[in-house]
N, C-alpha and C positions, 0 to 999 in steps of 0.2 A: 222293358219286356213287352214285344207286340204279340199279341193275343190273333191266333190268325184260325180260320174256317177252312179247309180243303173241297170244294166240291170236283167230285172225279178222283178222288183218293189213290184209287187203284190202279189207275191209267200211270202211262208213262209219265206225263209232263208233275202228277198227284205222287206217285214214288220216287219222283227228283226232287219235288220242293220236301218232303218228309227227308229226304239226304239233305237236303241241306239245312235243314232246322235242326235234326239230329245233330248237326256237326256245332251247331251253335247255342244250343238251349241256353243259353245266359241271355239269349236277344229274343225269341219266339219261345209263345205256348201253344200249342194245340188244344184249342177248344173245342171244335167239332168238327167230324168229317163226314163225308157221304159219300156213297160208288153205286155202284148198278149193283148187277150181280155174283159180284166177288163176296161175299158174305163175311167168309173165314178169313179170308184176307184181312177185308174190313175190320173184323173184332181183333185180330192182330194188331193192328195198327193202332186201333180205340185203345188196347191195352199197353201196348208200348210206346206211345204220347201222352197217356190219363184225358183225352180223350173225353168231355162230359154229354158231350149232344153225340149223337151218331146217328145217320139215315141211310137207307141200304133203296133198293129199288122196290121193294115192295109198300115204302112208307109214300109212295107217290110223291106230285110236288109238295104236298103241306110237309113232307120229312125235307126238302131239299131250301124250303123257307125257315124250317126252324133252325137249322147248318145256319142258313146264310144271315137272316135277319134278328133269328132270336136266341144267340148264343153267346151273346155278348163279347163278338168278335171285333178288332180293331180293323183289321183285314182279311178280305175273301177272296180264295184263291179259285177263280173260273177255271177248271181245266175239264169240264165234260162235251162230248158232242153232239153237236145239234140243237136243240132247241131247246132242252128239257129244261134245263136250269134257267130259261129267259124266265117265269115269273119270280123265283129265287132271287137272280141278281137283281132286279128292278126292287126289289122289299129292299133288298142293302141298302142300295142308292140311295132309295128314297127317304132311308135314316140315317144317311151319311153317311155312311162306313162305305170305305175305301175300298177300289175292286182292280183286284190284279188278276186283267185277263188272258188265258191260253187259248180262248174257243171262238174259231174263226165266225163262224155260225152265227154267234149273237151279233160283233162289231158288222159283219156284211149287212147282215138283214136286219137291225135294230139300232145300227149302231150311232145315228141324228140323235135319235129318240133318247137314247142313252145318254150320250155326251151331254144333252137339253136336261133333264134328269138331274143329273150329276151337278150340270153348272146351277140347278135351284136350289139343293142339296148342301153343298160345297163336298160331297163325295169325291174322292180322285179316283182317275180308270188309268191304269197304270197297265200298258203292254209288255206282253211275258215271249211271246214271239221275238227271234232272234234281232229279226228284221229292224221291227218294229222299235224294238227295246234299244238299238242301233242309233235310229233318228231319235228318239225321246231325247238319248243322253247327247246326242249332237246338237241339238237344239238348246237346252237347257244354258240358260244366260243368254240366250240370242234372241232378236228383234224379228217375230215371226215375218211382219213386213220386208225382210232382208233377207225372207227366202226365196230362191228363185225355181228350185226344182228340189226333190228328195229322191235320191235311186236306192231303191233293194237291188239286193245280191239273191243269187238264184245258182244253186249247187249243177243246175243243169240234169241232175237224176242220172237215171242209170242209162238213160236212152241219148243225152245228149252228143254222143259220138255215133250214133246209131241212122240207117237211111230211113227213109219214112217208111218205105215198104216194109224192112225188119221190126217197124215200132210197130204198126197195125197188126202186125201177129203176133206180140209180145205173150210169153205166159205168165202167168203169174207170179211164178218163182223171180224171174228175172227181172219184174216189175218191183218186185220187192227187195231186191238184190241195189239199196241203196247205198254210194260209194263213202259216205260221208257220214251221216247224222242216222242214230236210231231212234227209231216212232214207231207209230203204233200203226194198224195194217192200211185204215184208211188214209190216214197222210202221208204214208209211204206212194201210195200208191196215186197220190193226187201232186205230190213230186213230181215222181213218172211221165204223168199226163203236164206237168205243170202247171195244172190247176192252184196248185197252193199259191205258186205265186200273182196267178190273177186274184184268188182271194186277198191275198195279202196287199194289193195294189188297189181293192177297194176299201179296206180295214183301213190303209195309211191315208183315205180320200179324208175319210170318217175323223179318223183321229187324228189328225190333223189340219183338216179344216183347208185342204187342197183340191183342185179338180184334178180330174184323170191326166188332160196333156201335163201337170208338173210330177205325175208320180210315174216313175219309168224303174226298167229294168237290168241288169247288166247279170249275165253268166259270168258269176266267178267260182269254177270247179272246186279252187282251195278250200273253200267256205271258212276263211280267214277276217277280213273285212266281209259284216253283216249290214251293213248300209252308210249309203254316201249323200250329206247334205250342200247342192250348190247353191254360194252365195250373190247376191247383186252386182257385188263388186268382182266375181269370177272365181273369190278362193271357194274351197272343199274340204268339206271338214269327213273322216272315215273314220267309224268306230268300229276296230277290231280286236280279239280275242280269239283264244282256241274254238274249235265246232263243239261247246259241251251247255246243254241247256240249263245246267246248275248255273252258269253266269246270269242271264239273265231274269230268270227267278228269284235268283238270291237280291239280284238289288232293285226287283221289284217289292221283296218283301220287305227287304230294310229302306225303302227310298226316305227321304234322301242323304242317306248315310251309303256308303259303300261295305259291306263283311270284308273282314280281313282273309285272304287266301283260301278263296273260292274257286271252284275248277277241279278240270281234271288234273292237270299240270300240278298242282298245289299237293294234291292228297292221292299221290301213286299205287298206295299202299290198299287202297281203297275203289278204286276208281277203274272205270274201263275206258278205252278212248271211242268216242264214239263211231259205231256201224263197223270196228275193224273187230271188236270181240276180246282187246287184248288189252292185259294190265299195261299203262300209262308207265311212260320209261323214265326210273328213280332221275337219270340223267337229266333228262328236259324237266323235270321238279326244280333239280340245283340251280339250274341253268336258271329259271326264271326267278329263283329267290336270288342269287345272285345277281342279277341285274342283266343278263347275255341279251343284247339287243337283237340278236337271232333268233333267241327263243323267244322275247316278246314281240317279237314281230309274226311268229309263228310260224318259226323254221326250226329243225333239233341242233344241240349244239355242237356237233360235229359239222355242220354244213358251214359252207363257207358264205353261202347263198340262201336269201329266201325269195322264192316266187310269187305273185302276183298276176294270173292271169282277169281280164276284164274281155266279156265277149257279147254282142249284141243276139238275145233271141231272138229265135226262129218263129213266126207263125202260121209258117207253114207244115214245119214237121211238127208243132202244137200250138194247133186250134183253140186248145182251151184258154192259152190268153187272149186271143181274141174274144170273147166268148164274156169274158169277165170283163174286157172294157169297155165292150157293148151296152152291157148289165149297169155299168157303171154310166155311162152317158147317158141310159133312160133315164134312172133314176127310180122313184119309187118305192114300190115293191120288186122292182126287177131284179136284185141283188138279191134277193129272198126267192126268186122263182129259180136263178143259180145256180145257189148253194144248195138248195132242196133235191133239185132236180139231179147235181152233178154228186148228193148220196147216194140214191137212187141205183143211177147207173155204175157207181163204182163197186156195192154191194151187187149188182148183178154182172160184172165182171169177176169178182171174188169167188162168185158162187158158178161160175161156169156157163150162164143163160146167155154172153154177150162177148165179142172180142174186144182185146184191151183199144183197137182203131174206133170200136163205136163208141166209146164212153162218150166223146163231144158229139157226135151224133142225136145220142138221144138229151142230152141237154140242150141244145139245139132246137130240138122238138120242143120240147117243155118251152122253150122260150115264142118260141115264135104259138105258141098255141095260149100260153097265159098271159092278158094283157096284163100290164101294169098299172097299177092301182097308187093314189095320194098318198103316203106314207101314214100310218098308225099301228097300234099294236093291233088289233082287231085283222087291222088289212095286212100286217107280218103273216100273223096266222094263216090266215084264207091263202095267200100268196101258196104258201108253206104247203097245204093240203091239195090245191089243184096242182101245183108242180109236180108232189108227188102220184097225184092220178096219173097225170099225161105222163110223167118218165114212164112209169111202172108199164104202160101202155105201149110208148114204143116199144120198152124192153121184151115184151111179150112178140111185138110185129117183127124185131130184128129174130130173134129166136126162132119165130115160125118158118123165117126167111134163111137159115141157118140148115133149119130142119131139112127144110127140103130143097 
């Protein structure tokens, strides 16, 4: 029985892992959890896990430290944004308890710090990210020296068949209209831009202990195979599964055990397929309990065929991966002036102040106007707070610029 903490309860990635301990309470207990401001939600949940610590957004961070560090959790599940929960996860760590992370936020902008932490500790950082969770398990028995490269997979968003000019005037709706995976409105919409995966391309530097030229990218729209490890000797190893974020949660919580019949595919009865809205077809369940090498390759089993496309992004119709492995060759705090800057501007695209073409614009700005500083927590911080001066600033000068 692992004893596990939720911070970000409420969130999408926080009401997947509560799906999937639900499904298995003979493996997990919920100790404690924490959300912003979903309250009722929150006691919900406190009541139908038992639930002993609980912190809401009014209990500040000392509520999000006594979640993480003093609830006598085996494991902490990161799933909040931004920053809030960095001093929370650093109390875990730094008492060893094991951190299974969702929040891109922390591994960009803290994420040396962390792993440095962790290895004094013997804490393990266990990625919940598709991607991410992709290479871990590809890796795992392999001779890190015997890596040559590691590619994420990249769904391409809802703009990847789109001209530039249609992207720069994207609205909202349509930005959020993602083909494949459902999240929450910020990383829907950092999809879009393709930001997530420049985040994700600094996160896998981090945690794995790679520079920028070995972590590359490949658009694959199926979102079938989540990432691809190449070796010395030339083979490639792909780990794939349905697009349903319960996989990798589930075997970050029980690592390194694998849960038995996990997914959407497993549990129809229950289950939506992700971004399409629709109960998960009994047929492709059979299919994969059966053994249909169709369906576990991640085709239905009436097809006689499954696809695989593999396609090189664009950093021309988006900037934002450029952007992040700029950020990432400085070093630093540059990673933290980023992340900060490209919240920023994607809350003043949600809110109507900016068009979906300036988001890279005004992170852009933020960069080039905040140097980067020797990496510490201190200087995470400071990173963190002039980024967001200078985004919020441009966002003010595009708007004016807008105006009239």
């Amino acid at each position: 029985m692992r004893r596990v903490a939720i911070l970000g309860s409420t969130g999408s990635i926080g009401t997947q892992a509560l799906d999937v301990i639900a499904r298995h309470r003979d493996r997990f207990q919920v100790v404690a959890l924490a959300a912003g401001k979903q309250v009722d939600k929150l006691r919900e949940q406190a009541a139908q896990f038992g639930a002993k610590v609980v912190a809401s957004a009014e209990d500040g961070s000392e509520g999000l430290r006594r979640v993480a560090a003093e609830s006598n959790a085996d494991i902490v599940l990161a799933a909040t944004d931004g920053f809030v929960s960095f001093d929370a996860v650093f109390a875990a760590v730094d008492r060893g308890i094991d951190v299974a992370v969702a929040n891109k936020e922390l591994i960009v902008g803290a994420g040396e710090l962390l792993l440095a932490a962790a290895a004094r500790s013997g804490s393990k950082i266990l990625p919940v990210d598709s991607e991410h969770s992709a290479i871990f398990q590809c890796l795992v028995g392999e001779d890190p020296r015997r890596v040559r490269s590691i590619i994420l997979t990249a769904s391409g968003g809802p703009f990847w068949r789109r001209a530039k000019a249609e992207i720069e005037n994207a609205t909202l709706d349509a930005a959020l209209a993602h083909p494949t995976w459902r999240m929450g409105v910020k990383n829907t919409v950092d999809s879009a831009t393709m930001m997530n995966k420049g985040l994700e391309v600094i996160e896998a530097s981090r945690l794995f202990g790679l520079p920028g030229v070995q972590v590359q990218i490949l658009v694959h729209p199926q979102s079938i195979a989540h990432g691809l490890v190449v070796f010395t000797d030339g083979s490639v190893k792909i780990q794939a599964a349905a697009p349903d974020m319960r996989l990798p949660i589930g075997y970050a919580l029980a690592y390194p055990d694998r849960l038995l019949g996990e997914g959407a595919s497993s549990h129809p009865e229950v289950s939506l397929r992700q971004g399409s809205g629709q109960a998960a077809d009994p047929e492709v369940s059979r299919g994969v309990v059966s053994g249909d090498p169709i369906v576990a390759a991640g085709g239905h089993p009436e097809a006689a065929a499954v696809r695989y496309d593999f396609e090189r992004p664009d950093p021309v119709r988006f900037p934002c991966v450029r952007l992040a492995y700029e950020a990432l060759a400085t070093g630093g705090t540059m990673p933290a002036v980023l992340s900060a800057a490209n919240e920023i501007a994607v809350s003043a695209f949600v809110e109507g102040e900016i068009r979906f073409g300036q988001i890279p614009e005004v992170i852009d700005c933020a960069m080039a106007e905040v140097p980067a500083q020797a990496l510490s927590l201190d200087g995470v911080r400071r990173a963190d707070l002039l980024a967001r001066e200078r985004a919020r600033a441009a966002v003010a000068a595009l708007a004016q610029r807008i105006e009239v």
